[in-house]
N, C-alpha and C positions, 0 to 999 in steps of 0.2 A: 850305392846304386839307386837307392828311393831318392836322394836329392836330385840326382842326376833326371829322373824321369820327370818329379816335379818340377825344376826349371826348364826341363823342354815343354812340358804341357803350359807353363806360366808364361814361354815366350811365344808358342801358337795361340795361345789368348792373347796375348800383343798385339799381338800381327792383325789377328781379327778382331779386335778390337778399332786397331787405327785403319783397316781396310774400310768397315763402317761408319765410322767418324768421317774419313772422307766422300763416303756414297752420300752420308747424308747431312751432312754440313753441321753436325753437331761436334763438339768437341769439350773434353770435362767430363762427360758422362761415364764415370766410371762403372755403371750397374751394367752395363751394356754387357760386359763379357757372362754376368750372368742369363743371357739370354743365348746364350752360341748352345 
């Protein structure tokens, strides 16, 4: 059940991660999701 909540929170990091890449025309920046 813990894996299971850690891949939903690791693929809402995804998502917000590539949502931002797109706003800001950067892409690569992996440190990104530590800022959400």
């Amino acid at each position: 059940m813990l894996n299971e909540i850690k891949d939903g929170v690791l693929t809402g990091w995804k998502i917000q991660v590539k949502v931002i890449y797109k706003l800001t025309g950067y892409v690569g920046l992996e440190p990104t999701y530590c800022i959400l």
